[in-house]
N, C-alpha and C positions, 0 to 999 in steps of 0.2 A: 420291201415293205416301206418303199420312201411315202410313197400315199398315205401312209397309216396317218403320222401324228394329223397331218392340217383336217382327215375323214375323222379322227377322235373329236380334235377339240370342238370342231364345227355340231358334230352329234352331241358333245360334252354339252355345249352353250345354249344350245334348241333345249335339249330333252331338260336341262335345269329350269333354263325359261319357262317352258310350257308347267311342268312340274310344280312351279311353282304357282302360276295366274289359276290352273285349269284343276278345278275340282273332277275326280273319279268318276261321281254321278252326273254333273255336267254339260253332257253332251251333247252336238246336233241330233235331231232327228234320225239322218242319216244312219248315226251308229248303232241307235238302239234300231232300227231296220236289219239292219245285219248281225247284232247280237241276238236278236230274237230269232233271224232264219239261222244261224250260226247253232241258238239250242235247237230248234227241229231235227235241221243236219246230222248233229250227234247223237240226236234219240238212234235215228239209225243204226248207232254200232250195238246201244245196250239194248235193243228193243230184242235182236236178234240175238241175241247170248244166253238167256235163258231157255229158250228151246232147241240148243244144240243137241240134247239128247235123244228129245222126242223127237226129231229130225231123224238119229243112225238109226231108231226104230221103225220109224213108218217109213221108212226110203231103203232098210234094209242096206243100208250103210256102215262102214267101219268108222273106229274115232276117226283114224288119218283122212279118209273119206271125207268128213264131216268137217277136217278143220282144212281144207283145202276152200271152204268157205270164205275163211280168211287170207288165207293164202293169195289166189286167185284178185282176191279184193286189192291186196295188199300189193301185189304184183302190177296191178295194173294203173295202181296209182302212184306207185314207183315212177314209173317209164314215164308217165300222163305227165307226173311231175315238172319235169322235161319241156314241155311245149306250152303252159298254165301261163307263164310269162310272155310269150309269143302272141297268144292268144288273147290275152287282157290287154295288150299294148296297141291291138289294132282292135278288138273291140269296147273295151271299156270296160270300166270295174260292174256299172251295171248288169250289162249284159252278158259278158262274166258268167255273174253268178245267177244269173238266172237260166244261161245255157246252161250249169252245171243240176240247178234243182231239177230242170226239166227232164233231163240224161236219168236221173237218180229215182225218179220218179217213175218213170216209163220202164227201168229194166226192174226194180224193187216189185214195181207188181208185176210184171212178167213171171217173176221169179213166185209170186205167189200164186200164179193158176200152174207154174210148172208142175210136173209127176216123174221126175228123174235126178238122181244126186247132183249128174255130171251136167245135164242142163239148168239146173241150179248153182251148180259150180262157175259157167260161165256167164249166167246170166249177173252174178255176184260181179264179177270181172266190170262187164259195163256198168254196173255201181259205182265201182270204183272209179272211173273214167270221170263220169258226173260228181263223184267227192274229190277227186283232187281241182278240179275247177272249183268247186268253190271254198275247199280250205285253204288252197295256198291263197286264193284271193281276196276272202274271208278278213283274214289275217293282216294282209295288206292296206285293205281297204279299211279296217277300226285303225288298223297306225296310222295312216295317212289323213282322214276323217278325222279324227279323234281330237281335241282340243287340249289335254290335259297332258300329253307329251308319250315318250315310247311305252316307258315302264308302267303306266297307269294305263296305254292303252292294250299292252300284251296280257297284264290282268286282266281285265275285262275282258277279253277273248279266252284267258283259260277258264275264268267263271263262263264264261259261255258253255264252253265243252262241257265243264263237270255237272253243271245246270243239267243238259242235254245228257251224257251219261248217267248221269246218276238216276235222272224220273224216266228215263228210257227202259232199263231194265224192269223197273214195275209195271210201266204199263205193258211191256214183250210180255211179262211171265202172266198178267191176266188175257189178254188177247193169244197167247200161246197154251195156254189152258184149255179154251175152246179148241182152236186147232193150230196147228205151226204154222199154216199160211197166213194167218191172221197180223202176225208182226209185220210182213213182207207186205200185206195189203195197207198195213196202218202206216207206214211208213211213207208209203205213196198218198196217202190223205195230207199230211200232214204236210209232205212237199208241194199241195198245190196251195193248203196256208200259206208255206212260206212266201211261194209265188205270189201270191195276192199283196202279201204283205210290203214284197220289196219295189214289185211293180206304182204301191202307193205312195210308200214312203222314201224310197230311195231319189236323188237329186235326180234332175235330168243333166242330159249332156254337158251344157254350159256349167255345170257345175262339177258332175262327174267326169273328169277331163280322160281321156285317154292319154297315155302318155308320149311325150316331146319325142322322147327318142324310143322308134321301134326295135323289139329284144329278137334275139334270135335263140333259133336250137341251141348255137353253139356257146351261150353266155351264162348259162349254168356251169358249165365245164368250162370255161374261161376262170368263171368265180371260184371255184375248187382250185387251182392254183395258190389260192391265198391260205395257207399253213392254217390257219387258225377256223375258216369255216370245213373247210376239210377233218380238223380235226373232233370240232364238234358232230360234223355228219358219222363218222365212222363210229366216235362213241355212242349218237345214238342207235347205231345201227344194232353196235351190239349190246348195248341196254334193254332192245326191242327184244331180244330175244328173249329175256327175262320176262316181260310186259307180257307181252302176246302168249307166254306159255301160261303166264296167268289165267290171261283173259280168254282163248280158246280152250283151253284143255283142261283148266279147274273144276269148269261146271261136270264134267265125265268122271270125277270123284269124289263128289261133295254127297252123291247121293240123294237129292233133294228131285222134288217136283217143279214143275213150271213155276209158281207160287214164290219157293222157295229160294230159288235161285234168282228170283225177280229181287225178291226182302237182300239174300247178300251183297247182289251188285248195286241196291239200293245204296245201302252204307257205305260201300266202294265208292259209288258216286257221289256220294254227300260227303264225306272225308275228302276227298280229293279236288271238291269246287272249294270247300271251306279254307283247306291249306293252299292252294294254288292264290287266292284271292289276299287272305289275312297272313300266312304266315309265311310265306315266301319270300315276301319284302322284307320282313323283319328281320329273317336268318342273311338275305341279303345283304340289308344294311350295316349288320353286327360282326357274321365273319366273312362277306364277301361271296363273289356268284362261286368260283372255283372252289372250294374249301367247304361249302355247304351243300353243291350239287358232292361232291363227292362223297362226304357223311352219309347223303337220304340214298347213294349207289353202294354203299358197302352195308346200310340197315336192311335193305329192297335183297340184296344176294343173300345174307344171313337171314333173311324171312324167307326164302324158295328155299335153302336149306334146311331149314324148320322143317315146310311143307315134304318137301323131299324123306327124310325122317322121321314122321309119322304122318304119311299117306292114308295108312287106314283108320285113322282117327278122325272122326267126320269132325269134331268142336275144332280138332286146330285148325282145319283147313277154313273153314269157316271165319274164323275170326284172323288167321291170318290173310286172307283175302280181305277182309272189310280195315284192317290195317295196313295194308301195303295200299288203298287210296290214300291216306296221308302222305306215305312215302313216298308216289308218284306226281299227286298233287304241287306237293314243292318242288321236286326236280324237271316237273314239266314247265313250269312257269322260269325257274332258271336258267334251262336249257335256251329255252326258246328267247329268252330276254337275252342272252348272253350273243345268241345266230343273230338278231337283227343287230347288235354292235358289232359284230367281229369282224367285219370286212368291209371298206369302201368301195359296197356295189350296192343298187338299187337293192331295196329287201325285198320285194317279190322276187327278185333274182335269189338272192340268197334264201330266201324260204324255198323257195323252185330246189337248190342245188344241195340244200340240207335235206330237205323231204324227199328226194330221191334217195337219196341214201338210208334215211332211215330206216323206209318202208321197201327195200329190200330184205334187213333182219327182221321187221316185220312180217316179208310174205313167206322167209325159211322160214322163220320159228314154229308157226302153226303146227305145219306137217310133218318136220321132224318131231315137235313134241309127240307127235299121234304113233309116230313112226315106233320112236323111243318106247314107248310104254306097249305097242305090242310086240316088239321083239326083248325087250329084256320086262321090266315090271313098270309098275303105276308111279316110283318112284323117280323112276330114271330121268322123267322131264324138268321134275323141277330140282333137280342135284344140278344140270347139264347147262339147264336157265338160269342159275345161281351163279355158275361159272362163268359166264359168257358176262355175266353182269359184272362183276368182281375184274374179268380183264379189261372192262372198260374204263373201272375206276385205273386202272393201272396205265393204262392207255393215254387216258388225260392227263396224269402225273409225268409220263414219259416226256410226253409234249406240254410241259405248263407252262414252258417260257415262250412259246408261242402264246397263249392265249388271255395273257395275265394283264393283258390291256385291255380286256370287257370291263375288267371291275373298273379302271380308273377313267371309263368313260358312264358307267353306269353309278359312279360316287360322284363326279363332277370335278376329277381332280387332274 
């Protein structure tokens, strides 16, 4: 770790300077370009979560069936993860993310003229292909952009998300009221907005630089070397699993209609923009990234356990779901803020080397949760998801002394 301190202070001096000169709201043109295709992007996840049910019915589908939806998704932008920096370094952040809207776009509606689980299963896959191009890039491109410095510009990209999640599931659960293709078609609308939007406003070349030095396959897995992003990838891996049992397998016992399930993740997604934005920073500043992400991982397991222990009770599942977006909300925004200090290597490298990993416990979680609840009961996923979560807080604690120099580059000390 001889590289560590001169990659701290140097990040230390930037992110205070900028922090300090550069107001949140701001910014070049550039970013609000990307922050706005950034919320479309995410409509995509919520848009498709409320009609996970009507889906195992008119496809004649099992839940596990159904959350291979995810799965599949999640799998493929795992791997994708992988080559996102490869790919941005010889074409450009523009183009980037516009190869990724267009990928996202073209299989999102495929997926809605499809008439079969398993070709909707893969069609999801090349979704995923076109969302990791443009999140890990996403990401890159508002820190890089961004005038106001790290921590004010990874806020703004989780307001982006919870933006995008949160109005995504209401418009899914009215467009999926008519019929479940409808999300899948609206979602490809919405990505040729984005297109329009980035094609006008985004820099051109001379501006939007590609980068000096071109990345390879092998520089994710170089980056995992360093104790400490490694250690964050693993934790979120198995945090995801909590997450994603949430968000795929909840709506299959909430009992609710397309509507209804639109209004919960609504709240989900409004809690979770609101705290990621406002309240993050503050738990940040007051007991530090380590010590507060771990708080929102042991409140996040003790809520799956709730739900786990009264499954048949539709009010808790309900309000525990629009509760666990606060608790997400903050841990996303720390996670993420904590990955782009942790290691002296480029941050698309490092989002690249973190998001593969994450979105591995991401694409298990899915279908074991489906898996879980038809072999033993409806319980069993979010006891299982509680667990997974709870060994991550432990996980982190195992390895704190590895990582305990995010905070004293994200305090300026």
């Amino acid at each position: 770790m001889s590289s560590k301190p001169q990659s701290i202070a140097s990040t230390s001096a930037n992110t205070s300077k900028s922090d300090s000169q550069g107001s949140l709201l701001k910014q070049p043109k550039a970013v609000w370009a990307v922050f706005f295709a950034s919320i479309i992007a995410f409509m995509g996840l919520g848009l498709v979560d409320p009609i996970l049910p009507a889906i195992a019915v008119q496809l004649h589908a099992t839940q596990s069936q159904v959350t291979l939806l995810f799965t599949s998704y999640n799998a493929v932008m795992a791997v994708a993860m992988l080559i996102t920096g490869m790919i941005s370094s010889r074409l450009g952040i523009k183009w980037t993310l516009l190869s990724g809207i267009v990928i996202i776009a073209v299989f999102s509606a495929l997926g809605g003229l499809s008439n079969g689980i398993w070709s909707l299963v893969s069609l999801r896959g090349g979704w995923g292909l076109g969302n990791a191009l443009f999140v890990a890039t996403a990401l890159a491109a508002i820190v890089s952009l961004s005038n106001s410095g790290t921590a004010k510009a990874i806020i703004l990209y989780e307001a982006a998300i919870g933006l995008g999640i949160s109005v995504g599931p209401l418009l899914g659960g009215w467009l999926g009221a008519m019929s479940w293709r409808g999300p899948f078609l609206g979602v490809a609308t919405l990505m040729v907005v984005a297109f329009i939007g980035l094609i006008l406003l985004m820099p051109k070349a001379s501006q939007d630089q590609k980068s000096q030095t071109k990345t390879s396959l092998a520089d994710p897995f170089r980056a995992l070397k360093h104790r400490s992003l490694l250690v964050f990838g693993i934790a979120a891996a198995l945090y995801n699993f909590g997450f994603f049992t949430l968000l795929a397998y909840a709506p299959f016992v909430m009992g609710l209609d397309e509507h209804g399930l639109g209004f919960v993740f609504l709240g989900w997604g409004v809690l979770l923009a609101i705290t990621s934005v406002f309240m993050a920073p503050k738990l940040q500043q007051k007991f530090g990234t380590i010590k507060s992400m771990c708080a929102m991982l042991i409140m996040f397991g003790i809520l799956l356990f709730v739900m786990g222990t009264w499954t048949s009770t539709q009010m808790v599942i309900i309000i525990c779901v629009i509760a666990a977006g606060a608790l997400l909300g903050n841990n996303n925004t720390l996670i993420t803020t904590a990955v782009m200090n942790a290691a002296p290597v480029q941050r698309s490298t490092a989002s690249a080397a973190y998001s593969f990993l994450r979105f591995i416990g991401g694409a298990i979680a899915p279908y074991m949760a489906g898996k879980l609840s038809e072999i033993y009961n409806p319980s069993v996923p979010f006891i299982v998801g509680g667990c997974f979560v709870l060994i991550s807080v432990i996980f982190i604690l195992i390895n704190k002394k590895h990582i305990n120099h995010v905070d004293e580059v994200e305090l300026g000390h």
